[in-house]
C-alpha positions as CSV (number, residue, x, y, z in Angstrom):
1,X,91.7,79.6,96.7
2,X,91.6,83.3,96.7
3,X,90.9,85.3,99.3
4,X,91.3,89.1,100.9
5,X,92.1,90.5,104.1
6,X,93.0,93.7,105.6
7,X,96.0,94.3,107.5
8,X,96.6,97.1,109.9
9,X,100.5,98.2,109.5
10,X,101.3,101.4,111.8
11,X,104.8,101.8,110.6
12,X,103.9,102.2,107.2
13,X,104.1,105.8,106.4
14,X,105.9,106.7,103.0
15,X,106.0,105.8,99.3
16,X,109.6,104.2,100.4
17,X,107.7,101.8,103.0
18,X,105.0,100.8,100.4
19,X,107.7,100.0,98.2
20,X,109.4,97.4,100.4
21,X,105.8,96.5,101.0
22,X,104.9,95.5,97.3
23,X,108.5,94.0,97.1
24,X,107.8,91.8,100.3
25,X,104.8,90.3,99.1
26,X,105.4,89.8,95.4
27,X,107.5,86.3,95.5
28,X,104.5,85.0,97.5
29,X,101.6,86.4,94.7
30,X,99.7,88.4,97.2
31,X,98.5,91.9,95.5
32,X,98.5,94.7,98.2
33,X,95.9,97.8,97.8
34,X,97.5,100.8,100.1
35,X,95.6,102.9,102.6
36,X,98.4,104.8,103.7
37,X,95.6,107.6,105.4
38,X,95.2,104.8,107.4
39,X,98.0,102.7,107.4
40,X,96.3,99.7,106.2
41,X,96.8,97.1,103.3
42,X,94.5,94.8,102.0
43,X,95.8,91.8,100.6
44,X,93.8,89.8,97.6
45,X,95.6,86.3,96.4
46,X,96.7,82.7,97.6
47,X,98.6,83.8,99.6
48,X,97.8,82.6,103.6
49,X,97.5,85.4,106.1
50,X,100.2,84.3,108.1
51,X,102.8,83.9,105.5
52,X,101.8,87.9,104.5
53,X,102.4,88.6,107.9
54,X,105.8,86.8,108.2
55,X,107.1,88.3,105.4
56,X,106.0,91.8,106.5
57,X,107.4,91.0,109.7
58,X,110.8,90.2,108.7
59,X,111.1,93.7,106.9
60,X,109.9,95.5,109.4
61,X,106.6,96.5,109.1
62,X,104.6,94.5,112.2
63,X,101.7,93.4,110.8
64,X,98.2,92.6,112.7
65,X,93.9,91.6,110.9
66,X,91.7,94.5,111.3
């Protein structure tokens, strides 16, 4: 089932970090739209928030829902 959420990601700040970002979250199908003004992402696919999260966790980007 597909959903969409938006992440808030304060440690994203370059194209570098989206990047890593877009790398992260490709194995687990989840399509990331940037808001780097704001540091956001929102995330559209299968994939479950808290997998997202993880994965964005272990690189380095601490995560949290808006």
């Amino acid at each position: 089932m597909a959903h969409a959420y938006t992440l808030s990601v304060p440690d994203m700040s370059c194209g570098h970090c989206r990047a890593s970002i877009d790398k992260a979250l490709a194995p687990l199908a989840a399509k990331p739209a940037f808001d780097m003004e704001h540091r956001r992402v929102t995330v559209s696919g299968d994939a479950p928030e808290p997998a997202v999260i993880a994965a964005l966790d272990a690189i380095g980007f601490p995560a949290q829902r808006v």
